[in-house]
N, C-alpha and C positions, 0 to 999 in steps of 0.2 A: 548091262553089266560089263564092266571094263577091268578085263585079266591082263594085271599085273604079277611079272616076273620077275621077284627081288634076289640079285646075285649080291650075295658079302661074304667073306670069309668067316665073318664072327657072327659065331653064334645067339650074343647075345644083340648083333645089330639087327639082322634079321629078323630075330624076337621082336625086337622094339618099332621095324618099322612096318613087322607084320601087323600090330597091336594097331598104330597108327591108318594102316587103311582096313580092317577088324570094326574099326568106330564107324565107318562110312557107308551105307548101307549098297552104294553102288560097285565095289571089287570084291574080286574072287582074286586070292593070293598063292601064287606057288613058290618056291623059293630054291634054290643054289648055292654053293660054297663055295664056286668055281668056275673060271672060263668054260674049261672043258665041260662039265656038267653041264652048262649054263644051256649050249650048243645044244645039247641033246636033250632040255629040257623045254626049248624054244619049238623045235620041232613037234613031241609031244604035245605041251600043252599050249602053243598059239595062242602066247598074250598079244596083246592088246598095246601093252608100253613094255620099258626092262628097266629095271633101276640098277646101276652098275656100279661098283665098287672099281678102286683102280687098282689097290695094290692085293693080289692075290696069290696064291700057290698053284703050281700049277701050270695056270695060262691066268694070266693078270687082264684087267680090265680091259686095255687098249690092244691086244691079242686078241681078245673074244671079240670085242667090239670089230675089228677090221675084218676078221671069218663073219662075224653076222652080216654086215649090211653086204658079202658077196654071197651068202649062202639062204638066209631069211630075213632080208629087209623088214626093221622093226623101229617105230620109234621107243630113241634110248635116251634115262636120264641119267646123267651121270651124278655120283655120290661123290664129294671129292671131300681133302682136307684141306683149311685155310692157307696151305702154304705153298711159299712162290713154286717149287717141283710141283708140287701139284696142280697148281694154277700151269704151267707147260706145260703138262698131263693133260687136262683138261682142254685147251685149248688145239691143243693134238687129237681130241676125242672129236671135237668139232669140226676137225678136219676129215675124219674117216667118217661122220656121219650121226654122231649127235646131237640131239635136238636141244641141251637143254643140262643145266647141273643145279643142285642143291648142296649149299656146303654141311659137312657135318658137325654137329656141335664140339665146341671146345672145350676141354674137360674133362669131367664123371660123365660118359654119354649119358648114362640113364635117368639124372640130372636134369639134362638140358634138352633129352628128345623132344617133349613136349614144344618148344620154340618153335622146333622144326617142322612139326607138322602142319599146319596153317598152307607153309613156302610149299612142301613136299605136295600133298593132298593137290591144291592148287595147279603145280607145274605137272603133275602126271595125268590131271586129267585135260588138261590142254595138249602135254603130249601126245593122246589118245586122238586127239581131233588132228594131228600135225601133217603136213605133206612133205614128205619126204625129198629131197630131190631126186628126179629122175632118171637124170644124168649121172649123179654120183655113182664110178664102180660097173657099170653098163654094160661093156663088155667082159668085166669077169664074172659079171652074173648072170649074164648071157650062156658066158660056157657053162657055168651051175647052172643051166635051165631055169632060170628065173626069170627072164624077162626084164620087159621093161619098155617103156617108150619116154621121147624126151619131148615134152608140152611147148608150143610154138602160138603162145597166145599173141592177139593182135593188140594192142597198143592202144588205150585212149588218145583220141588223136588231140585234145587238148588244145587250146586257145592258139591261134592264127596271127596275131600280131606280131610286133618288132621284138628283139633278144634286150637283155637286162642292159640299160646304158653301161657307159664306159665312166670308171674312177671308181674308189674305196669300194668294196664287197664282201660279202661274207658268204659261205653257203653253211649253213646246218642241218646236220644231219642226227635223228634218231632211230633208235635201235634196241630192243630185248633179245627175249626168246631168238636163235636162228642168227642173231646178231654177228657173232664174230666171223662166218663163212662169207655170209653177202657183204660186210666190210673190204672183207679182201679181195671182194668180186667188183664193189666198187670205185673202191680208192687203188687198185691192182690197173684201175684202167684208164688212172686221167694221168698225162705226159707229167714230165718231173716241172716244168715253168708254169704249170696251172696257173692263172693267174690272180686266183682267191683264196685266202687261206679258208679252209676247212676246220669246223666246229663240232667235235662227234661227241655225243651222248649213249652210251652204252652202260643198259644197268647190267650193274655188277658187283663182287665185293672189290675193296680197296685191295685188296695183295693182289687180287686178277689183273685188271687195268695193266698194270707197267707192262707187266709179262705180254699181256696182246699189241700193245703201242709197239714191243720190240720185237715183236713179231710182224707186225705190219709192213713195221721201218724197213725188215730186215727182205720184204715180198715185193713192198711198191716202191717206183719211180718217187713218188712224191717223197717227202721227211714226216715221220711220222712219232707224235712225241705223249706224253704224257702231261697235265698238268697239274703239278705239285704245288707252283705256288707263281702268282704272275708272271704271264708272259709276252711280250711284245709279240702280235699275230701278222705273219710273215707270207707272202704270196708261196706256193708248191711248198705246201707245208699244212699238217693235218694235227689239231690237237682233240685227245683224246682227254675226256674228262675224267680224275680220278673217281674209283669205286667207293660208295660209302658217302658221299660229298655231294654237292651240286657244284656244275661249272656256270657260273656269268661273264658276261660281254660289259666293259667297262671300257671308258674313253681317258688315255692320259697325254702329256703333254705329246709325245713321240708318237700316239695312236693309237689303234685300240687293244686292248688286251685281253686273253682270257684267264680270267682266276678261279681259284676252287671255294668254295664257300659251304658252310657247316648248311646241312640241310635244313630243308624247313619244312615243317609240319602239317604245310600247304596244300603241299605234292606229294603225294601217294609214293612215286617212284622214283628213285636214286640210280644214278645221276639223272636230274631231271631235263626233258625236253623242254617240256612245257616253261619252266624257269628260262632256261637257256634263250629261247624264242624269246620270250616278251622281257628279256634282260638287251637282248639286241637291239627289238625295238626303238628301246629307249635312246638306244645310241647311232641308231644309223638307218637309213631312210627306209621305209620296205621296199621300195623298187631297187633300192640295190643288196636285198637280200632272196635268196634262194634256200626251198627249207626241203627235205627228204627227209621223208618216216617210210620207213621201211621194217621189217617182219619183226614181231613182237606182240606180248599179251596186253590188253590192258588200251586204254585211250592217251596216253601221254602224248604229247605233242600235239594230238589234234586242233584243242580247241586254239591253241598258243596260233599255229600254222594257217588254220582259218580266219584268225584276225589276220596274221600277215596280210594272207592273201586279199580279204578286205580292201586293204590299206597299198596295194599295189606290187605286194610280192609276189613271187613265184613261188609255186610249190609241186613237188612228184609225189604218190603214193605209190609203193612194191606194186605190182596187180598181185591181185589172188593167186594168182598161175604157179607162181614164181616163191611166195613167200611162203616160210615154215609154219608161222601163225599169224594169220589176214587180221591181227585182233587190230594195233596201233594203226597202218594205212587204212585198215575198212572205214574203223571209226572216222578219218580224214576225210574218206569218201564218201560217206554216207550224212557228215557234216556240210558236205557241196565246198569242201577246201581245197581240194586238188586239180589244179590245173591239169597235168598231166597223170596217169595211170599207167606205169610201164613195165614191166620183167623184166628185173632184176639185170636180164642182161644187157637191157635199154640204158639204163638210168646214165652211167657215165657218158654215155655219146650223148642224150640229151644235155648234161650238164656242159659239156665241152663244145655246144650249138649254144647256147644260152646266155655263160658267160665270158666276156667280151677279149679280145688278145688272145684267146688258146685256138694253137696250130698243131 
């Protein structure tokens, strides 16, 4: 049984998405109007996940949220609305310790709940399996008596031969669940002349994207951009695929580029890895691409990344250690696609051994 703790100020949201896990025979629901409450209803009733509302009275989402993860380490999913404040809300949530968000319907909620449940049901029970990081907050939870240790897994040590030739390259990268922290953990740590541009896949809604591109830009060395609509792909420089869309790799007169393109009914998940991968393919050799899937639900990229690898590319999986949900690398790894297996806090040093001119 998986105790979930839904904090919203309205009354009638709470109803709705009490109703929503009510149908599911594996939760038991408590519920909150408030940060404040929320705290002291975390303690009593020790759920399992928290589903979080941002804008409250009181003590608001991101308040509660920041006393939880130093006072009762829990995974949280946050509840947001479609819009860009909230998208920076949201993305702020994921920095103090979020595992994870559902947007809420637009409109008559009680209307449109229904949509949501599938997304909702879904992400809170994978939250429920989630690792939290260990690090995150460490010392202030320490002073709260909560503990903590920080996990120091060893490294698949990964194929032994020569680093990716030198000329034209791509590296891509996928990403869910847990996505926006390890982004910043990744791309936060390759020097600003990297000398590949960078292809990121991060599902999400279309208002989210821009907001995390300028938060990226605004953290790493590297340039980090959004793609709205083609772009000529540039060495120390990282494009992020818009929300809602799929991103492809296309060859024009000047080079290659990356564009946004109306999803396809193919691929499960938006923005897609798997698309992403075998849209490269097509266009530039695998030995000179390098592909990272990292913490998320779901198989996306896998099987795209296993062909690569096939065909002479390079590829990392998160390790288990490290990532918030082992669903997208596992599946990699347990595909036999991953060259390398690393922690999160590996992956950029391996990619800056890898490929070719970075000092």
């Amino acid at each position: 049984m998986t105790r979930v703790l839904v904090v919203d100020d309205s009354a009638l949201m709470r109803k709705l998405l009490g109703q929503i896990f009510a149908r599911e025979p594996d939760f038991e629901v408590a519920f909150a109007p408030n940060g404040l409450e929320a705290l002291d209803k975390a303690k009593a009733f020790a759920p399992d996940v928290i589903t979080l509302d941002v804008h409250m009275p009181k003590m608001d989402g991101l308040a509660c949220l920041d006393r939880l993860m130093v006072e009762r380490p829990t995974p949280v999913v946050m509840v947001s609305s479609l819009t860009e404040a909230d998208a920076d809300a949201t993305l702020e949530a994921f920095r103090l310790g979020a595992v994870d968000f559902v947007a809420k319907p637009q409109g008559a909620v009680s209307l449109y709940i229904d949509e949501l449940a599938p997304e909702l049901v879904r992400k809170v029970r994978a939250a429920a399996g989630a690792r939290l990081n260990s690090a995150l907050r460490l010392k202030e939870r320490v002073r709260h008596r909560i503990g903590g240790s920080v996990s120091s897994p060893l490294p698949h040590p990964g194929p032994t031969g020569g680093d990716a030739p030198e000329g034209e390259g791509l590296v891509l990268v996928g990403t869910s669940t847990g996505g926006p922290p390890a982004l910043e953990a990744l791309l936060g740590d390759l020097p600003a002349d990297f000398p590949w541009p960078i292809a990121v896949a991060q599902h999400m809604p279309g208002t989210f994207t821009g907001p995390l591109a300028r938060r990226l830009d605004s953290l790493c060395a590297i340039t980090v951009m959004e793609v709205r609509q083609a772009v000529l792909l540039q060495p120390g420089c990282a494009y992020v695929a818009q929300g809602g869309a799929d991103m492809v790799i296309a060859r024009r007169p000047a080079g290659l580029v990356a564009m946004p393109v109306a999803p396809d009914g193919d691929y499960p998940w938006h923005p897609s890895t798997d698309r992403l991968v075998r849209s490269a393919l097509e266009h530039v050799p695998a030995r000179q691409l390098v592909g990272v899937l990292m913490t998320g639900m779901g198989n996306d990229g896998a099987a795209a990344m296993t062909l690569m690898r096939q065909q002479g590319g390079r590829t990392i999986a998160e390790a288990e250690e490290s990532a918030v949900v082992w669903g997208m690398p596992g599946e990699l790894v347990a595909a036999g696609g991953a060259d390398w297996i690393l922690p999160l806090a590996g992956i950029a040093d391996r990619l800056r051994k890898l490929v070719p001119a970075c000092h």
